[in-house]
C-alpha positions in Angstrom: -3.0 7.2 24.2 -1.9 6.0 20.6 0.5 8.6 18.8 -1.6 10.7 16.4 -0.9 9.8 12.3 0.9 13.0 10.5 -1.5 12.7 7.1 -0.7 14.9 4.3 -3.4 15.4 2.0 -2.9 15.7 -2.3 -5.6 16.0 -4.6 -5.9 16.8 -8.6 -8.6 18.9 -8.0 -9.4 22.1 -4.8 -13.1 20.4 -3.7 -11.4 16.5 -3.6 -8.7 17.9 -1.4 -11.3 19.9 0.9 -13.4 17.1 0.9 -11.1 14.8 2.1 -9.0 17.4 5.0 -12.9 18.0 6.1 -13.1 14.3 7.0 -9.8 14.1 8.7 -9.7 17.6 10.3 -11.9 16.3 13.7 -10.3 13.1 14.2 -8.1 12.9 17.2 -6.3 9.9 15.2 -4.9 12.1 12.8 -2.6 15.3 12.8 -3.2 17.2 8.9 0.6 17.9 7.6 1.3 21.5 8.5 5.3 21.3 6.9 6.4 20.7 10.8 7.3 17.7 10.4 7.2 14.6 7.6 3.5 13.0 7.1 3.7 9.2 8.1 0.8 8.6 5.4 0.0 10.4 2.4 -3.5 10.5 0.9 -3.5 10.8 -2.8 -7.1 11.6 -4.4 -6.3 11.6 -8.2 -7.6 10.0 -11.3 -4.2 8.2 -12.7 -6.1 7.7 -16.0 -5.1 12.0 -16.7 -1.4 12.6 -16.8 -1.9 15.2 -14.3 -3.5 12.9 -11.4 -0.4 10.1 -12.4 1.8 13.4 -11.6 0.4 13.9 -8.7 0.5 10.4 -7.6 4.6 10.3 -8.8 5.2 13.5 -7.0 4.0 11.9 -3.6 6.0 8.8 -4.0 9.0 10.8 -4.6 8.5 13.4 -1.7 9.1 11.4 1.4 9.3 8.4 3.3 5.6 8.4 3.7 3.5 5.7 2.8 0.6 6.2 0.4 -2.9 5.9 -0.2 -4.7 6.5 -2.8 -8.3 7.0 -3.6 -9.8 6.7 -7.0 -13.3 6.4 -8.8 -12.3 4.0 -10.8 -9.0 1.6 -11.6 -7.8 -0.1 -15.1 -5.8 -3.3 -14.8 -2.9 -1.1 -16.4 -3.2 1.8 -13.5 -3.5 -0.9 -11.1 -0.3 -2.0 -12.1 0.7 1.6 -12.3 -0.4 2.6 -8.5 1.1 -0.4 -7.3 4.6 0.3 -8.7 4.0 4.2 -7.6 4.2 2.2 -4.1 0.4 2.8 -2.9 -0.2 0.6 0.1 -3.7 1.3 0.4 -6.3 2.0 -2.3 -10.0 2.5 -1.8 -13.0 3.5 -3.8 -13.8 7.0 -3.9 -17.8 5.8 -3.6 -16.8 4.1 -0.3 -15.0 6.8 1.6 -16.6 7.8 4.7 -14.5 9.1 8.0 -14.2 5.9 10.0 -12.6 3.8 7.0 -10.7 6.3 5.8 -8.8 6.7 9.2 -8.7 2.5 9.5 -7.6 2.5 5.9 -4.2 4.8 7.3 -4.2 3.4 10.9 -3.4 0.2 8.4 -0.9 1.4 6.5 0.9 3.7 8.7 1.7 0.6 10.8 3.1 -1.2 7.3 0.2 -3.1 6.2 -1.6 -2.6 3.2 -4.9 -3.0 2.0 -7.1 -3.5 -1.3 -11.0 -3.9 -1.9 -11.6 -7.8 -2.6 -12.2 -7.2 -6.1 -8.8 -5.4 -6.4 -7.1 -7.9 -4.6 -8.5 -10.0 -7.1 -7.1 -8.2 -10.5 -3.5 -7.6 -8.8 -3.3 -11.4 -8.1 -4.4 -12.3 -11.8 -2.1 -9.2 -13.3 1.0 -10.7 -11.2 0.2 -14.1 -12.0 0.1 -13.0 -16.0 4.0 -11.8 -15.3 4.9 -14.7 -13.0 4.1 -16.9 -16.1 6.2 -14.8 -18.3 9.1 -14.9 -16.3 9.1 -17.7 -14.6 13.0 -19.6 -13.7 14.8 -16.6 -12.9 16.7 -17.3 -9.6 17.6 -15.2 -7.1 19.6 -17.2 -4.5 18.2 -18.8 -1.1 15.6 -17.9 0.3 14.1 -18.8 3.8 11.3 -20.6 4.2 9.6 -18.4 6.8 10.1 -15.6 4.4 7.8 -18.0 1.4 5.2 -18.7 4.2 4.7 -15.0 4.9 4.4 -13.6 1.5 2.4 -16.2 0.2 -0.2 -14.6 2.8 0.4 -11.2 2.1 0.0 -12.2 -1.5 -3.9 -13.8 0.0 -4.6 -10.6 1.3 -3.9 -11.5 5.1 -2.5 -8.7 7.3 0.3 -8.5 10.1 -2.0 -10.1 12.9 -3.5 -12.3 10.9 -0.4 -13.6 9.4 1.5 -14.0 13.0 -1.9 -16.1 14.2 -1.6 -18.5 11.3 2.4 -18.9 11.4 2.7 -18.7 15.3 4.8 -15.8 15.0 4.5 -12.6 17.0 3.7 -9.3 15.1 6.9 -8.0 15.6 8.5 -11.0 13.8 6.4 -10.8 10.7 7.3 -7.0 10.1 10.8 -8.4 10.7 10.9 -10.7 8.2 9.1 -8.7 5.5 11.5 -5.9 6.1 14.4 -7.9 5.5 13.1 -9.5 2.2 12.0 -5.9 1.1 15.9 -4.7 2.2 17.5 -7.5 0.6 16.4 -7.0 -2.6 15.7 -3.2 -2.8 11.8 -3.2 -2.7 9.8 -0.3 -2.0 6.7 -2.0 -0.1 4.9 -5.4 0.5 3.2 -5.0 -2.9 6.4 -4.6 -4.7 7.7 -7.6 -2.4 4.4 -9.8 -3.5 5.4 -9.3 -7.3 8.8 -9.7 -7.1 8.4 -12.9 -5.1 5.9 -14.0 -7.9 8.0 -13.3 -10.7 10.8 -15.3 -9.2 8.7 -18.0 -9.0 8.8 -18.2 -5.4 5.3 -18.5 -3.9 
């Protein structure tokens, strides 16, 4: 049987946190946060427009190891940047939430994927491309090939099995190799590592 998730749960308002630990609370994927032990995933329910909910969503980066996801009602292109450099992994709409995609949504994550709606997708790619052009030509030493092929599909959108099908890599290899870029230059997550690479001018 697969090791339950540890998911703690932060909103910006009492009913949004309810709402969401009553949607986790029955499944036997998921273990609620009880201060036992460290949450593998954090869900974040805030809007990052109010200084509180950006708070909130600072607070959880800071906190732990844990990775984050964040749900939101709606998303700026400036508080898309924002989220992504707050390290969320995962965002999803608020108007989409329903058990089983929530728990996919962490399964995803907790395994070091992450995941955006299309549409966000999208908008990230156009906002990193906007600061790829600005800072284009700033080197950063050698850097393999694999590690160009793989985040040029993390930067499409593709996740860890997808990514090892195309490249004929196993799984295990891919995390590998996007944990050593992420290492190497002191990145927080793979969307951190996608703008990064795209500012060097490297995919």
């Amino acid at each position: 049987m697969t090791d339950r998730i540890t998911v703690q749960v932060c909103a910006d308002d009492p009913l949004s946190e309810a709402g969401v630990i009553a949607l986790l609370r029955p499944r036997p994927e998921i273990r609620l946060y009880d201060g036992a032990d460290d949450p593998a995933v954090t869900v974040v329910t805030a809007d990052i427009s109010d200084p509180a909910g950006y708070q909130l969503l600072r607070t959880a980066q800071h906190s732990g190891s844990s990775r984050l996801v964040l749900l939101v009602s709606r998303l700026l292109d400036h508080q898309l940047s924002l989220a992504a450099e707050c390290g969320a992994a995962g965002i999803m709409w608020r108007a989409s939430v329903d058990s089983d995609r929530l728990v996919r949504m962490i399964q995803t994550v907790a395994t070091g994927d992450g995941h955006l709606p299309p549409d966000l997708q999208t908008r990230l790619l156009h906002l990193l491309g906007q600061l790829h052009g600005r800072e284009q030509g700033l080197g950063i030493g050698r850097v393999a090939e694999r590690e160009i092929d793989v985040l040029r599909l993390v930067a499409e959108g593709y996740d860890t099995p997808e990514i090892a099908l195309k490249l004929s890599f196993s799984e295990r290899t891919i995390k590998n190799v996007l944990h050593a870029f992420i290492t190497r230059h002191h990145l927080r997550n793979r969307s951190h590592a996608v703008a990064f690479a795209l500012r060097k001018g490297l995919i």
